[in-house]
C-alpha positions as CSV (number, residue, x, y, z in Angstrom):
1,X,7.4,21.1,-6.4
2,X,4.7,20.2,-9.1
3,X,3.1,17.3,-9.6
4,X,0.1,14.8,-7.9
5,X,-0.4,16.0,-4.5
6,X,-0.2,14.3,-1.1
7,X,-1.8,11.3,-1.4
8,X,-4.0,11.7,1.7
9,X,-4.7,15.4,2.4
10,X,-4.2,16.3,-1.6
11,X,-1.6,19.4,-0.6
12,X,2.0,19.7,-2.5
13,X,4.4,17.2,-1.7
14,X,7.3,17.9,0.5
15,X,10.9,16.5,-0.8
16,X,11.7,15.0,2.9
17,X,8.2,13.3,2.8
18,X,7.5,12.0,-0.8
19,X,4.9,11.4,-2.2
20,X,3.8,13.0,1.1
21,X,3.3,16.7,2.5
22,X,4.6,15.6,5.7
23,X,5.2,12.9,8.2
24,X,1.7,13.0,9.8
25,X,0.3,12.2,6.4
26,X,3.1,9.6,6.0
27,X,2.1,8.1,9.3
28,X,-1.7,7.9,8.5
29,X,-0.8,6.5,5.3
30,X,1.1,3.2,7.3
31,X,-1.5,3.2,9.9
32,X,-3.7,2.7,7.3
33,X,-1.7,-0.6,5.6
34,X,-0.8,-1.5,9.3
35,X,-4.8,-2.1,10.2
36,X,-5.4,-3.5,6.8
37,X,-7.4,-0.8,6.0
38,X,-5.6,-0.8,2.2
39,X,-5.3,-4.3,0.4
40,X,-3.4,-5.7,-2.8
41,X,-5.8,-7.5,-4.7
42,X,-5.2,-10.8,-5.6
43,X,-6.3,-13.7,-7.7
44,X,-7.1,-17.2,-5.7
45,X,-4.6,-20.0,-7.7
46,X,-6.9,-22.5,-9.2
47,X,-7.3,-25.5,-6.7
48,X,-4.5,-27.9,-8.7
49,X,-1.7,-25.8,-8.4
50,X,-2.6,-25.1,-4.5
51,X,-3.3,-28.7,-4.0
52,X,0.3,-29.6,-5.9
53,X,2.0,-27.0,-3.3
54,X,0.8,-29.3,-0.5
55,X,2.1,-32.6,-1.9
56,X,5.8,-31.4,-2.0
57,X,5.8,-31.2,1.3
């Protein structure tokens, strides 16, 4: 299979396991999200619209 590798140990990809070579790297991969380690960055809301999310309730 061709293509980016494993996104943690950089080898091919397995179809089972994709975009990973295998479930260890799978499971290091959520271990990693699980403790936070990995984030989606965000943008704070500008202080009206938070503060207009409070009053409706």
């Amino acid at each position: 299979m061709s293509g980016p590798g494993c996104p943690i140990c950089k080898k091919p990809p397995e179809t089972a396991y994709r975009p990973f070579c295998s479930r260890r790297c799978a499971d290091v991969d959520l271990q990693r999200w699980l403790t936070n380690r990995y984030a989606v960055p965000a943008e704070d809301d500008d202080e009206g619209a938070r503060e207009a999310a409070f009053d409706d309730e």
